[in-house]
N, CA and C atoms as an extended XYZ file, in Angstrom:
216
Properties=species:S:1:pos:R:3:atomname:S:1:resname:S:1:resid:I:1 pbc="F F F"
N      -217.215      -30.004      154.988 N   UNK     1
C      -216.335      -29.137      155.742 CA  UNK     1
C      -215.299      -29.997      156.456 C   UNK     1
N      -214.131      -29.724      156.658 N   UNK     2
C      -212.749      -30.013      157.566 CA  UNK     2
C      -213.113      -29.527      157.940 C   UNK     2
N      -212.724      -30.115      159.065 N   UNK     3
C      -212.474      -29.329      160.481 CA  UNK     3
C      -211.160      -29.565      161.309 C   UNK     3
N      -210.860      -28.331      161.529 N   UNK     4
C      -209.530      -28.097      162.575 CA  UNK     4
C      -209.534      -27.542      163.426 C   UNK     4
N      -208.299      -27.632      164.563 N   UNK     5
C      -207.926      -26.728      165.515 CA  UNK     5
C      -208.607      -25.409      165.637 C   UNK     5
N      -208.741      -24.693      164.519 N   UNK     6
C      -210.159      -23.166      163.970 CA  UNK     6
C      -211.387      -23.606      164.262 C   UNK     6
N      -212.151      -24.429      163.498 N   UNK     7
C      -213.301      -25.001      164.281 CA  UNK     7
C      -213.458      -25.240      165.816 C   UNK     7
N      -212.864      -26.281      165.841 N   UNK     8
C      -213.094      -26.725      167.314 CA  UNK     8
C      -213.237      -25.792      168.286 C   UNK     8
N      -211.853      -25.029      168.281 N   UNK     9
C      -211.521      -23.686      169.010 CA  UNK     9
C      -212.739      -22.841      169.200 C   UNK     9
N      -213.181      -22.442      167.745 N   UNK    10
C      -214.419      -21.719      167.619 CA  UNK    10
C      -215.477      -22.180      168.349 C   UNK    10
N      -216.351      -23.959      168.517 N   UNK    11
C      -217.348      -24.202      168.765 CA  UNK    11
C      -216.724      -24.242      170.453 C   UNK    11
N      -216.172      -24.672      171.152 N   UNK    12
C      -215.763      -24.729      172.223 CA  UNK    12
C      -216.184      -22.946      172.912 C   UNK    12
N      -215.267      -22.369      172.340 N   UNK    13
C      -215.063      -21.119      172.906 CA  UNK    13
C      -217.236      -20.095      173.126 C   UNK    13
N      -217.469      -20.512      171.781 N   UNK    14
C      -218.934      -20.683      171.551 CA  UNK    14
C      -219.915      -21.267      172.481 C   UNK    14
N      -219.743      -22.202      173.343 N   UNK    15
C      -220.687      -23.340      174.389 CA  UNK    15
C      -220.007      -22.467      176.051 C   UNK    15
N      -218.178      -22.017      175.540 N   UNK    16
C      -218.185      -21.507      177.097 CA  UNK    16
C      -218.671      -20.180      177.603 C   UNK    16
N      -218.928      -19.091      176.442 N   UNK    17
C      -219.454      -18.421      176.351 CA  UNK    17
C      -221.223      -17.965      177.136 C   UNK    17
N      -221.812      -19.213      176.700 N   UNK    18
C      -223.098      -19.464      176.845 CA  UNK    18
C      -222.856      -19.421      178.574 C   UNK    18
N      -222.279      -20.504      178.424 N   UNK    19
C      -221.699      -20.899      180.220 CA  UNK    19
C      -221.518      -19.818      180.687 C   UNK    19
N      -220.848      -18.813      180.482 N   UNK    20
C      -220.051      -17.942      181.629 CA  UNK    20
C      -221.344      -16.673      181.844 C   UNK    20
N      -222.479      -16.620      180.868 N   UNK    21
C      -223.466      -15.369      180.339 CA  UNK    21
C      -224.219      -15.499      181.920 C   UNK    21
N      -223.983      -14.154      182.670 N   UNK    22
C      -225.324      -14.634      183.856 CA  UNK    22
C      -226.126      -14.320      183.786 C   UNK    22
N      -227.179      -14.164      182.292 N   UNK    23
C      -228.441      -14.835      182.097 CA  UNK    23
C      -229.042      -15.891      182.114 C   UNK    23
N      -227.884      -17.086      182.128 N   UNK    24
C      -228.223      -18.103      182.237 CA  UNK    24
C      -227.815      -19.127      183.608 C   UNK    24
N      -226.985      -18.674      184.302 N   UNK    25
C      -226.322      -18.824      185.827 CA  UNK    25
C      -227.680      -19.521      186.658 C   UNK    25
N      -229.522      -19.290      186.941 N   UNK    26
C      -229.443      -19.659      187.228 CA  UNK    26
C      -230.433      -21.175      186.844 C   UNK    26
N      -230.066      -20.938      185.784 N   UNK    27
C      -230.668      -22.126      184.887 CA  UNK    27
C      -230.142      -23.597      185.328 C   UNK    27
N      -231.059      -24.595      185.184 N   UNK    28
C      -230.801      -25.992      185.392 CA  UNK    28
C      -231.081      -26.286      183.763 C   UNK    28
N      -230.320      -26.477      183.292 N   UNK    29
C      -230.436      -26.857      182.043 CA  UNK    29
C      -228.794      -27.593      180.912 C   UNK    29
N      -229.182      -28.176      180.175 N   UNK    30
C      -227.916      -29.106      179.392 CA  UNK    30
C      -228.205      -28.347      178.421 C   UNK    30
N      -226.896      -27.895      177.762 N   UNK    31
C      -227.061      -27.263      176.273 CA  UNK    31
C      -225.972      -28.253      175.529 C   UNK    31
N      -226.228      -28.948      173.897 N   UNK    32
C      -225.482      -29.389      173.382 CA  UNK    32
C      -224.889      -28.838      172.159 C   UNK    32
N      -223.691      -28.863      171.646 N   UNK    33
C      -223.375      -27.980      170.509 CA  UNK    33
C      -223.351      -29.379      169.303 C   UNK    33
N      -223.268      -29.029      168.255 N   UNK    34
C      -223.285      -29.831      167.387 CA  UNK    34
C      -222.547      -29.273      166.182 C   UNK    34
N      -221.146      -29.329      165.670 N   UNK    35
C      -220.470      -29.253      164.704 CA  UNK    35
C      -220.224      -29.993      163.537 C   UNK    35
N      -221.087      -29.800      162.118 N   UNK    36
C      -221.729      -30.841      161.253 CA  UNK    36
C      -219.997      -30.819      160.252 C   UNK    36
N      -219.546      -31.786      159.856 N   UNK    37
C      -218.379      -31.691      158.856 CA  UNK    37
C      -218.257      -32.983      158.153 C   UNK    37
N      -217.270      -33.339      157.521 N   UNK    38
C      -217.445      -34.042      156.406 CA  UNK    38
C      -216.034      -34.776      156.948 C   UNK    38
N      -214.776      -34.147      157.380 N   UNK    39
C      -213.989      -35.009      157.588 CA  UNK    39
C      -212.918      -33.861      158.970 C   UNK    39
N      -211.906      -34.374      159.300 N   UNK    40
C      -211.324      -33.538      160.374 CA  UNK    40
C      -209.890      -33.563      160.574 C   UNK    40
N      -209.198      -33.312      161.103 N   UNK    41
C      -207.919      -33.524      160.881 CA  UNK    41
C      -207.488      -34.148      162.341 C   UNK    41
N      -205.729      -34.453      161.985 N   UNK    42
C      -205.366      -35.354      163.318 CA  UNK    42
C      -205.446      -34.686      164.549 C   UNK    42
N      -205.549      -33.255      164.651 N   UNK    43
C      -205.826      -32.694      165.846 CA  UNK    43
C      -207.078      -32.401      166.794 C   UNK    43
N      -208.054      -32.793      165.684 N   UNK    44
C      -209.219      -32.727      166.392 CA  UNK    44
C      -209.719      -34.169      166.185 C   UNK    44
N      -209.055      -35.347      165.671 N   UNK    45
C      -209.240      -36.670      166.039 CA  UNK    45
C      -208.695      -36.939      167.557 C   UNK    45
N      -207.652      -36.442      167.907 N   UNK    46
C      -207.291      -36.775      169.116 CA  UNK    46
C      -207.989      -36.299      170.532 C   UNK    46
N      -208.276      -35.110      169.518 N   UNK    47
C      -209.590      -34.131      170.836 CA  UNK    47
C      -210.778      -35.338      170.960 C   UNK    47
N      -211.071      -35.612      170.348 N   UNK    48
C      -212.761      -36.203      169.913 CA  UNK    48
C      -212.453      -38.014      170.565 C   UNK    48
N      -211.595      -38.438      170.459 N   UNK    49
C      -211.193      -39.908      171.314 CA  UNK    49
C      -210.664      -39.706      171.886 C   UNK    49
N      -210.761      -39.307      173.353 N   UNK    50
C      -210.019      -39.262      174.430 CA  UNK    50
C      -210.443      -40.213      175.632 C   UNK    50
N      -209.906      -40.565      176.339 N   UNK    51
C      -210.339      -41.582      177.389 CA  UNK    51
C      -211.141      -41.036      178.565 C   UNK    51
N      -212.028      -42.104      179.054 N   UNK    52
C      -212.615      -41.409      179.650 CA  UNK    52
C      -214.243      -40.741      179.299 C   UNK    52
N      -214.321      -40.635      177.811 N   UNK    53
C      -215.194      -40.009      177.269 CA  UNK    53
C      -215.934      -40.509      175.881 C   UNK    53
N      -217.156      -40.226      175.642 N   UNK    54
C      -217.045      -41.149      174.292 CA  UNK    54
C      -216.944      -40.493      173.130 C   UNK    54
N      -216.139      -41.366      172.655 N   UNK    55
C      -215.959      -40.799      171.278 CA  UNK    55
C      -216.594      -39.691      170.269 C   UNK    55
N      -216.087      -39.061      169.416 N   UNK    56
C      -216.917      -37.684      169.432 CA  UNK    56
C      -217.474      -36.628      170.035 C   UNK    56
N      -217.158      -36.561      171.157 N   UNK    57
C      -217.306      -35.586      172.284 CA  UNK    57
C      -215.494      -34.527      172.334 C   UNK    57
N      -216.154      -33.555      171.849 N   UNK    58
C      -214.809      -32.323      171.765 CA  UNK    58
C      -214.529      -31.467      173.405 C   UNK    58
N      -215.992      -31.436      173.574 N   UNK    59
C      -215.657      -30.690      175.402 CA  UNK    59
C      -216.586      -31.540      175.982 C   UNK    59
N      -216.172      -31.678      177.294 N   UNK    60
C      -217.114      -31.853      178.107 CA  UNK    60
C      -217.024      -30.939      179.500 C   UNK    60
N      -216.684      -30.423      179.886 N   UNK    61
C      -216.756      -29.745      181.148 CA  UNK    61
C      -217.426      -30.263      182.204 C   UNK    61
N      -217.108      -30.528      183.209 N   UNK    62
C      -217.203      -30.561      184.454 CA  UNK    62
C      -217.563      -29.292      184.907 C   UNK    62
N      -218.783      -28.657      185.482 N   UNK    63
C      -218.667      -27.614      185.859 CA  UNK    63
C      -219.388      -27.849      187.275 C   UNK    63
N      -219.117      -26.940      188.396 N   UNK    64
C      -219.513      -27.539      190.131 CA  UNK    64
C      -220.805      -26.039      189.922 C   UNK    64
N      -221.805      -26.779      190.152 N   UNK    65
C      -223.321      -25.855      190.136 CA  UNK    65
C      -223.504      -24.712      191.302 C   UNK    65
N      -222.270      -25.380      192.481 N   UNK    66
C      -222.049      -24.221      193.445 CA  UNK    66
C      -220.996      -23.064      193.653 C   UNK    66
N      -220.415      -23.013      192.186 N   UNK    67
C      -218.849      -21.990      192.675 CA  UNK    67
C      -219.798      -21.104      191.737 C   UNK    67
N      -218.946      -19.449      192.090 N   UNK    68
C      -219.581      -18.528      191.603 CA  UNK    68
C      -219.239      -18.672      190.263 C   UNK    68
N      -219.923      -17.932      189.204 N   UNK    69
C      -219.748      -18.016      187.988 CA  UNK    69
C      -218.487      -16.803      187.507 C   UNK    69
N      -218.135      -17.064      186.329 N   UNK    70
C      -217.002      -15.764      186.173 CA  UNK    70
C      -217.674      -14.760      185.697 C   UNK    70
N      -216.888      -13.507      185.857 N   UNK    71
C      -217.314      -12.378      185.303 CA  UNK    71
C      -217.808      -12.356      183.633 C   UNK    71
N      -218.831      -12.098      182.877 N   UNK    72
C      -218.609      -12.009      181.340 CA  UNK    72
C      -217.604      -10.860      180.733 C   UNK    72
């Protein structure tokens, strides 16, 4: 599989989802996504090496465990 801007978009939007559900609000827990492909294009090479972060990592979020969560 390639992967592009469609993917990424997709698995991202997919992990914030999880995040925003307040079934899970008041969980202490790490969830990791894992997007299996074969090769990717220059737009999600640039997502995936960014500084700051290691390599292959598409999101990372920062999220503060004390602000309210958003509406689903």
């Amino acid at each position: 599989m390639n992967a592009t801007d469609t993917e990424a978009s997709q698995i991202k939007k997919y992990a914030r989802a999880v995040i925003a559900n307040p079934q899970f609000a008041d969980m202490r827990s790490e969830w990791g996504y894992i997007l299996l492909l074969t090769d990717y294009d220059e737009s999600v090479r640039r997502d995936i090496n960014q500084e700051g972060r290691p390599s292959g990592i598409l999101d990372q979020p920062r999220i503060d465990p004390n602000s309210p969560m958003p509406p689903a």
